[in-house]
Backbone bond lengths (Angstrom), bond angles and torsions (degrees), N, CA, C in turn:
res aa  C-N    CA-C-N  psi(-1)  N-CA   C-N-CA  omega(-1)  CA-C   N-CA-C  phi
1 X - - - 1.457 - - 1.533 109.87 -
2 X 1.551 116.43 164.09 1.257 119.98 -174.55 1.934 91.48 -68.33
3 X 0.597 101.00 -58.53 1.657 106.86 -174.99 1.853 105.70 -39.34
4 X 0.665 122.68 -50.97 1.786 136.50 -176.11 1.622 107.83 -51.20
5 X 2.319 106.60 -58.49 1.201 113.10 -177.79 1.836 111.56 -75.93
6 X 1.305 107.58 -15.41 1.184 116.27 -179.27 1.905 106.86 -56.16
7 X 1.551 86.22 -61.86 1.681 92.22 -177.93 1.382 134.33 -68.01
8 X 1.726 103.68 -17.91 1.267 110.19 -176.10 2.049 101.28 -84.39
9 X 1.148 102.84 -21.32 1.282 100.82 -170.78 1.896 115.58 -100.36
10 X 1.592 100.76 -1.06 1.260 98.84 175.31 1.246 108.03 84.31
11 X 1.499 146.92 22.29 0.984 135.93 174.31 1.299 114.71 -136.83
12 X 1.093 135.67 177.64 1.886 145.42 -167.57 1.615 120.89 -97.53
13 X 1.038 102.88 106.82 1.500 117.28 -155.21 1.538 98.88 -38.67
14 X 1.139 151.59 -44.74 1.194 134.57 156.51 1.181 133.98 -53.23
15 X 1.342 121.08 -2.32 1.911 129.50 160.87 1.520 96.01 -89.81
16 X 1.356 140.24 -34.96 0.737 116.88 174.99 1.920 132.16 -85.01
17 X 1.525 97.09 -17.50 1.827 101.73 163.11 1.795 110.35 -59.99
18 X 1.405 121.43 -33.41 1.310 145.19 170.62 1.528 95.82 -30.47
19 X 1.497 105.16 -99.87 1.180 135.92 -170.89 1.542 108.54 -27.27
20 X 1.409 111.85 -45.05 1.577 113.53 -169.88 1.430 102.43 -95.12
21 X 1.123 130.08 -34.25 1.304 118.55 164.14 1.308 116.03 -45.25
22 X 1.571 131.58 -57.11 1.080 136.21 -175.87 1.511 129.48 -84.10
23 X 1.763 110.09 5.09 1.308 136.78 130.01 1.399 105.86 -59.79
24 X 0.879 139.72 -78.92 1.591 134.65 -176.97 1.407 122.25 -42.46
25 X 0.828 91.86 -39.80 1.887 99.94 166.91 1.249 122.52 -52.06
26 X 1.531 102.59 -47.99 1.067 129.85 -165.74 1.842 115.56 -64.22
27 X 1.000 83.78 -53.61 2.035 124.03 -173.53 1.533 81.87 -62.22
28 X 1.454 135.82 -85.84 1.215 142.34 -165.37 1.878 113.44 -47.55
29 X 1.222 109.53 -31.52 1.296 116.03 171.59 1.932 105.11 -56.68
30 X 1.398 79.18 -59.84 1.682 85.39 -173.85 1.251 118.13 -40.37
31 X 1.056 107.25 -67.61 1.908 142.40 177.34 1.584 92.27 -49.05
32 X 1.218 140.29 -15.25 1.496 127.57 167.08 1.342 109.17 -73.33
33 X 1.651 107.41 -47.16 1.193 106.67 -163.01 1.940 101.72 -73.82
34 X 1.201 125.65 -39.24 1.254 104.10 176.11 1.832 141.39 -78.81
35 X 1.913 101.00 -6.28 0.864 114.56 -172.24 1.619 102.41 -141.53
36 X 1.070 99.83 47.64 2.200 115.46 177.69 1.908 87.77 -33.61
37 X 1.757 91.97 111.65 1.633 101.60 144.02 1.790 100.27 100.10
38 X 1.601 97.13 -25.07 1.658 102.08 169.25 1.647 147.57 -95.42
39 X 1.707 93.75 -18.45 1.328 127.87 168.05 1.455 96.57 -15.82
40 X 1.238 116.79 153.61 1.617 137.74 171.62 1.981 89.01 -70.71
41 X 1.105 120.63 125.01 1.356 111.20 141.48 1.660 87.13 124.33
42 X 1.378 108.12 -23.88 1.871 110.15 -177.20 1.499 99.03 -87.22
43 X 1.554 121.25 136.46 1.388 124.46 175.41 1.481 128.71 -85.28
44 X 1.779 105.65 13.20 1.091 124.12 -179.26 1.208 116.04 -116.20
């Protein structure tokens, strides 16, 4: 749970929803560039 990685890592469960959100962002950016139109999250 966000709550679990929060505590083990010392930080506030909303820095840590942050972080992975903007891992995901991140990841999906990528994943455009190698798979244009297939990315997890595109409905095409």
């Amino acid at each position: 749970s966000y709550k679990e990685m929060a505590r083990r890592l010392g930080l506030r469960e909303e820095a840590v929803r942050k972080r992975i959100h903007r891992a995901n962002q991140m990841l999906r950016r990528k994943l455009q560039n190698v798979w244009p139109g297939n990315a997890p999250g595109n409905a095409g």
